[in-house]
Backbone as CSV, one residue per row, in Angstrom:
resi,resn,N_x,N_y,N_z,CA_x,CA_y,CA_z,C_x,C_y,C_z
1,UNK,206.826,80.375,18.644,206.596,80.097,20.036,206.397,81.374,20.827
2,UNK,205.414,81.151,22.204,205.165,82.211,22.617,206.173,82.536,24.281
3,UNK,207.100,83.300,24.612,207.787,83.422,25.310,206.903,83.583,26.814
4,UNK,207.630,83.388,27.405,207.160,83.571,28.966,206.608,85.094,28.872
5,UNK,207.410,86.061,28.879,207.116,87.368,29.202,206.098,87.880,28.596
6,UNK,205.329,87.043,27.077,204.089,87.577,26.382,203.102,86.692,27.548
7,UNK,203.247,85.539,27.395,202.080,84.891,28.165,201.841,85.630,29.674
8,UNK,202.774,85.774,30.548,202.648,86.471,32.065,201.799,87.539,31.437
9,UNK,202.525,88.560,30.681,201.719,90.264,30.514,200.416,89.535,30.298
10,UNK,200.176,88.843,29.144,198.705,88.472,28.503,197.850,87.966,29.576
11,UNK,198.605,86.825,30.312,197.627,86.642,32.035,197.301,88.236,32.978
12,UNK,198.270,88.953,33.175,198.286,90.129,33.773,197.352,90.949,33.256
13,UNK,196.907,91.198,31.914,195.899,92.503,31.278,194.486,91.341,31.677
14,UNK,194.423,90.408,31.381,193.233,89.365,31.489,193.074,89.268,33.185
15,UNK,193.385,89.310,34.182,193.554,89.522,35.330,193.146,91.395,35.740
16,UNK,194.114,91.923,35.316,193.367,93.057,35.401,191.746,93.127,34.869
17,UNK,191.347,92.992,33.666,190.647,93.100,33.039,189.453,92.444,33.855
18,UNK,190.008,91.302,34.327,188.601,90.360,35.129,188.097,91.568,36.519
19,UNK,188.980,91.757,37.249,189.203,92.599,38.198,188.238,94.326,37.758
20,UNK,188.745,94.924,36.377,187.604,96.096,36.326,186.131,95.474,36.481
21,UNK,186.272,94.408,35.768,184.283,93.752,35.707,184.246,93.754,36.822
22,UNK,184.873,93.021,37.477,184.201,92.509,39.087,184.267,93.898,40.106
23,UNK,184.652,94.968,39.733,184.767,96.350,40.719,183.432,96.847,40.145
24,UNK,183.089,96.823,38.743,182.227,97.235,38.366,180.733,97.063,38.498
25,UNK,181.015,95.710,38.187,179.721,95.252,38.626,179.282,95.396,40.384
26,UNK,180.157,95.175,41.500,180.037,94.982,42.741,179.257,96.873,42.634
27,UNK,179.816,97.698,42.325,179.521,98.951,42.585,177.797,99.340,42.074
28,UNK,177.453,98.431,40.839,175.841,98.524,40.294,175.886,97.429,41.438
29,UNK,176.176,96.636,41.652,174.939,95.988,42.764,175.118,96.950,44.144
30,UNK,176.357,97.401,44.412,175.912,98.059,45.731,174.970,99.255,45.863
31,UNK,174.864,100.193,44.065,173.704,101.209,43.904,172.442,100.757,43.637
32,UNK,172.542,99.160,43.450,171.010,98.833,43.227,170.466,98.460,45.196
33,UNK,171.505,97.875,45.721,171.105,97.646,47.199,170.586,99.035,48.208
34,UNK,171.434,100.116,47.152,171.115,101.315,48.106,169.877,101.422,47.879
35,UNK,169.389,101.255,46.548,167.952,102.141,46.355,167.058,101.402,46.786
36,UNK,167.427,100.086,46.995,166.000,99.124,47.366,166.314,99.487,48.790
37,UNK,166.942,99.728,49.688,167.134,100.375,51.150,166.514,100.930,51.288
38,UNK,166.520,102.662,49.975,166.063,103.704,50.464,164.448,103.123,50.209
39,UNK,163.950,102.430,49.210,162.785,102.596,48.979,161.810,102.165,50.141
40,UNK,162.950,100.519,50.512,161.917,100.278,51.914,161.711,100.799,53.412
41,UNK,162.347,101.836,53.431,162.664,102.749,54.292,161.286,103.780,54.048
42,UNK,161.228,104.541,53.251,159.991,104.918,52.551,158.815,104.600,52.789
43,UNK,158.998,103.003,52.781,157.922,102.524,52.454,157.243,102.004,54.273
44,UNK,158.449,102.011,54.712,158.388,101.761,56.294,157.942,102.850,57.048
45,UNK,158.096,104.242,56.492,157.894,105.269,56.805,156.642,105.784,56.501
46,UNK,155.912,105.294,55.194,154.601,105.615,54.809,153.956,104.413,55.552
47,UNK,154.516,103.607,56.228,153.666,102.416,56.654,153.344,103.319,58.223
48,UNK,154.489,103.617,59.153,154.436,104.397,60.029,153.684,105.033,60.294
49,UNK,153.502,106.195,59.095,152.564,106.966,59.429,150.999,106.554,59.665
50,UNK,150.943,105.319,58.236,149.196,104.873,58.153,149.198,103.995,59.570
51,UNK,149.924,103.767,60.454,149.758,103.243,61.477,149.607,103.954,62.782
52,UNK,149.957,105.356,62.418,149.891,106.306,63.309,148.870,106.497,63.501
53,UNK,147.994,106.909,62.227,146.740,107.910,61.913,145.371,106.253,62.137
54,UNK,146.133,105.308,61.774,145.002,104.106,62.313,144.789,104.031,63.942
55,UNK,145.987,104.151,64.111,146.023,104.238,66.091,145.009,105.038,66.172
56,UNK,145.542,106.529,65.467,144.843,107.553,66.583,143.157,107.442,66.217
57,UNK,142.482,106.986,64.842,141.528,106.736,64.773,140.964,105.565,65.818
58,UNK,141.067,104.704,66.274,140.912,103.723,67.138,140.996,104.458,68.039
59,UNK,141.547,105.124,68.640,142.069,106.035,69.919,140.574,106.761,70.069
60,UNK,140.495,107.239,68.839,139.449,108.441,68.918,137.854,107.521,69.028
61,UNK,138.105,106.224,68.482,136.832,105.477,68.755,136.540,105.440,70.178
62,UNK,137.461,104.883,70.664,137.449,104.127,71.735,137.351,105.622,72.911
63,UNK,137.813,106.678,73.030,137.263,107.545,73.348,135.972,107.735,73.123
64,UNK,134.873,107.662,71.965,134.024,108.299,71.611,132.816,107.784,72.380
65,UNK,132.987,106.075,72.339,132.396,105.154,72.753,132.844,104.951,74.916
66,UNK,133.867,105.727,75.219,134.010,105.426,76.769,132.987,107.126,77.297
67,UNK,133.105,107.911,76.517,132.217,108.830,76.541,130.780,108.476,76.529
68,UNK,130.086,107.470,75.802,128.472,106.948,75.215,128.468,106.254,76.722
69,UNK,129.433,105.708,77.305,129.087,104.863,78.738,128.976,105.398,79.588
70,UNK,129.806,106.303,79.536,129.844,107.533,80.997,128.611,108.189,81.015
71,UNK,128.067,108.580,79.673,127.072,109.430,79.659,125.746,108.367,79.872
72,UNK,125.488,107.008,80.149,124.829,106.704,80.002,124.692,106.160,81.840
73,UNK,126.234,105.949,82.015,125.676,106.189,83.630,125.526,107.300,84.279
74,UNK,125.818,108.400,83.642,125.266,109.491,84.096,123.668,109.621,84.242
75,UNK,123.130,109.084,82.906,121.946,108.791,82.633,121.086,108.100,83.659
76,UNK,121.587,107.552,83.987,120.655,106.322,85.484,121.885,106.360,86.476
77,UNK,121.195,105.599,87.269,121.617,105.260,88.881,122.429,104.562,88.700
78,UNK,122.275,103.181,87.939,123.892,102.490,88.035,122.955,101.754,86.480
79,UNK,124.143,100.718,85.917,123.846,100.443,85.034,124.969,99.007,84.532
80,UNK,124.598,98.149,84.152,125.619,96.939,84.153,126.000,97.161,82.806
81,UNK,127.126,95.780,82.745,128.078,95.403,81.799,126.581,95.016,80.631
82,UNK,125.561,94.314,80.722,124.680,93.456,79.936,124.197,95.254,79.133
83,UNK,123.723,96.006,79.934,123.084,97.053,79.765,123.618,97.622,78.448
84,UNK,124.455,98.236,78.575,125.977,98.431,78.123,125.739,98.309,76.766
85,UNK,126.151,96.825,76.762,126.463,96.260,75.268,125.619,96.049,74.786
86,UNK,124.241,96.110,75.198,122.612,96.388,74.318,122.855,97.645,73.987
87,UNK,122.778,98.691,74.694,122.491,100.130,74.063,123.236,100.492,73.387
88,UNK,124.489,99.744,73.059,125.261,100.400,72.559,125.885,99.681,71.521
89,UNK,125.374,98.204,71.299,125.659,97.294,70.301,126.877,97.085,70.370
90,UNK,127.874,96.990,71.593,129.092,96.915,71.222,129.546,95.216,72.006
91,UNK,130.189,94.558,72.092,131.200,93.079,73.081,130.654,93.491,74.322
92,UNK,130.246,92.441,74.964,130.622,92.417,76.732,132.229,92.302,76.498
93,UNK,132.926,91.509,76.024,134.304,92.098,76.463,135.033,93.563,76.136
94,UNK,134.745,94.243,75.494,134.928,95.587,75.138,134.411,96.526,76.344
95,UNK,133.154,96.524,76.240,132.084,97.152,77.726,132.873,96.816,78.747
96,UNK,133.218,95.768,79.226,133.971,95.838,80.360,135.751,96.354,80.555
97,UNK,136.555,96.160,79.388,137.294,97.224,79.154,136.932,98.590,79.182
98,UNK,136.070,99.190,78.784,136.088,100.322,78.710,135.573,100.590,80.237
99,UNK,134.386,99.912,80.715,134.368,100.050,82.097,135.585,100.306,83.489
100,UNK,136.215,99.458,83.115,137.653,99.187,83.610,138.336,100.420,83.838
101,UNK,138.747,100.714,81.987,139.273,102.048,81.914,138.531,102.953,82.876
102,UNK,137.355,103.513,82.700,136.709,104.585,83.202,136.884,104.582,84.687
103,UNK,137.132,103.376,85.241,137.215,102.962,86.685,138.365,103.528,87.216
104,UNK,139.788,102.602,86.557,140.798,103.715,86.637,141.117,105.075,86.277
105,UNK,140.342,105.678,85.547,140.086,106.986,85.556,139.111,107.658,86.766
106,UNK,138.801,106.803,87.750,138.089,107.872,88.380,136.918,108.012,88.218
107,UNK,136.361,107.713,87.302,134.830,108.294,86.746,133.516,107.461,86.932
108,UNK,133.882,106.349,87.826,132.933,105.707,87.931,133.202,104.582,88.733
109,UNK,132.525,103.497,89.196,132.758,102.774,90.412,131.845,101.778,90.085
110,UNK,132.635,100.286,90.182,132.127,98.980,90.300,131.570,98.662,91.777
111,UNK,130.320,98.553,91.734,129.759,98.000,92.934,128.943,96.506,92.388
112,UNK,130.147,95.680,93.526,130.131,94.203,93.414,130.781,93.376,93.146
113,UNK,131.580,92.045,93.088,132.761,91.696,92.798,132.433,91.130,91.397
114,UNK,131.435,90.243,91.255,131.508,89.879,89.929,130.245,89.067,89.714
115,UNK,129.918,89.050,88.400,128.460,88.153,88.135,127.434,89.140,87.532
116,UNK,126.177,88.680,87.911,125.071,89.544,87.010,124.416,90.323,88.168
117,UNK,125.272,90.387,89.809,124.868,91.454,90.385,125.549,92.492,90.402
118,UNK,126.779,92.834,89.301,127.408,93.787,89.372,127.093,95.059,88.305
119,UNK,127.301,95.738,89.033,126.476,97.329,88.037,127.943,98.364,88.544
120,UNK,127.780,99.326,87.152,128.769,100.620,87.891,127.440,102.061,88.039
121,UNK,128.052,102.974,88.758,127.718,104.201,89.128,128.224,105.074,89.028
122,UNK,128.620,106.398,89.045,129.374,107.814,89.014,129.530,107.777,90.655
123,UNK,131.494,108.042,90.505,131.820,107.975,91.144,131.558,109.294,92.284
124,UNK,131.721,109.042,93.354,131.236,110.429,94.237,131.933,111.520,94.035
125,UNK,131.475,112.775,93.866,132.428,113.718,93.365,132.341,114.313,91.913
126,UNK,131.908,113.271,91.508,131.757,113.198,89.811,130.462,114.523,89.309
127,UNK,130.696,115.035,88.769,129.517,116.188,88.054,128.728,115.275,87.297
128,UNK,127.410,115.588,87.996,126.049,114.615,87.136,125.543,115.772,85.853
């Protein structure tokens, strides 16, 4: 027969014993959680950047193209939204954003409230 005091110890090392696995294992899953952290962190960070350098390309479009408008009302006397987006193959809704922009910049001036009698011009002041 097996006495109390063998069976308790024998529960006690089997108890311990369950207890190293379960420290053990918790510690590989908490080094596997770190690295998938660090990786998407990384990966959030290389995303960052290609989102940076996409901005600033767009940035630099959209500059390149509010420049092609300016210079094109520089070009004539006034010149509409329709005008615009022929010469330049680009949206009437774009053309008139960028119009917009240029407006609040100063650089040019909507004469007319709205419709197909409205044209912009260089604003007074402006270097032709």
């Amino acid at each position: 027969m097996v006495n109390y005091f063998e069976a308790v110890l024998i529960l006690i090392i089997a108890v311990v014993g369950f207890l190293a696995w379960k420290l053990y294992n918790d510690k590989k899953d908490s080094e596997e959680e770190v690295l998938k952290v660090e990786k998407e962190k990384d990966e959030y960070t290389a995303l960052g950047q290609g989102l940076a350098e996409y901005n600033q390309k767009l940035q630099d479009k959209k500059d390149k193209v509010k420049a092609e408008i300016f210079e094109l009302v520089k070009a004539g006397a006034k010149i509409s939204n329709h005008d615009v987006a022929e010469k330049l193959g680009i949206s009437r809704s774009s053309v008139k954003r960028y119009l917009d922009e240029l407006e609040v910049e100063n650089k040019i001036k909507q004469v007319g409230k709205s419709g197909r009698n409205v044209f912009y011009t260089l604003k007074e002041g402006e270097i032709t």
